[in-house]
N, C-alpha and C positions, 0 to 999 in steps of 0.2 A: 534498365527499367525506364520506358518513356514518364515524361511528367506529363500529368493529368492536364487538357485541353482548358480547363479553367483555372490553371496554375502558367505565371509566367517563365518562359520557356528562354532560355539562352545559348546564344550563335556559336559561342564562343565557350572556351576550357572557362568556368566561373570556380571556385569553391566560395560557397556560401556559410556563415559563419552565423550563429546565433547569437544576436545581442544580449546578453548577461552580464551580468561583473563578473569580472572573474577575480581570482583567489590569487596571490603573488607568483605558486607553479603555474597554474596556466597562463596568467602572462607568460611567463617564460617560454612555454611550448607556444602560444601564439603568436612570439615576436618570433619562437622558428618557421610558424607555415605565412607568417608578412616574408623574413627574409625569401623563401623557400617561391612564393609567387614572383618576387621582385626579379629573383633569377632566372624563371621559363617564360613563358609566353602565354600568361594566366590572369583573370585577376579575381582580385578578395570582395566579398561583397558582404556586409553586412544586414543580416535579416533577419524579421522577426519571428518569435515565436509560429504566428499565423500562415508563411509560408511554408515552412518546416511540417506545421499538420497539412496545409495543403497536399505535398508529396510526398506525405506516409512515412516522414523520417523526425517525429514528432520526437524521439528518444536521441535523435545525434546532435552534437556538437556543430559536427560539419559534415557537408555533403559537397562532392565532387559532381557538378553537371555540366554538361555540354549538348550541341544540337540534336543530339541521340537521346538524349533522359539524362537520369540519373545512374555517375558511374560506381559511386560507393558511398558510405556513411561512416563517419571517424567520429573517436572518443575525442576529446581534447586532454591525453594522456600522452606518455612518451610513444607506449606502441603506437596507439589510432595515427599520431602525427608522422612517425615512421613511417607507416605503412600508407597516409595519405602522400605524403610525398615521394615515396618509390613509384605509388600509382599515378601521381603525374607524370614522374619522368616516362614513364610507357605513355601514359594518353601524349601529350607531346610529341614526344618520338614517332608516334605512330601519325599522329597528322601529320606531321612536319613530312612524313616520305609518301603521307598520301593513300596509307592502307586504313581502314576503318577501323573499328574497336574491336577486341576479339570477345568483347561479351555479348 
């Protein structure tokens, strides 16, 4: 899904992360998507609420974007973070050999 022309738009693999306090489990699972970025070729950005409604992902946690849009929306739960980070290792992989996204 592209992000909306009056939403800031990023070059690069970002997951963006919603400033909230969190609760001592999601610390936990968000010290796995810090470890989890520190190891691919990604980085974490902390954001607020107001970008989050900007690109219609007003109910995630976290969202995976890159120069395409937006690639997915994650709970900050064990699955969402799972499956946020399976989904990097494809977004990765797939720039790194140069073929585009398959969504």
């Amino acid at each position: 899904m592209a992000v909306p022309e009056d939403c800031q738009n990023y070059e690069e693999i970002t997951i963006l992360a919603r400033r909230d306090s969190l609760s001592m489990v999601e610390t936990n699972y968000m010290n796995r998507v810090i470890y989890g970025v520190d190891k691919r070729s990604a980085k974490l950005i902390n954001s607020s609420q107001k970008y989050f409604d900007c690109i219609n992902q007003s109910d995630a946690d976290l969202v995976l974007v890159n120069e395409k849009g937006v690639w997915g929306q994650y709970a900050l739960d064990r699955e969402g973070v799972d499956r946020l980070l399976t989904e990097l290792d494809i977004l990765t992989l797939q720039e790194s050999y140069g073929k585009g996204t398959s969504r």
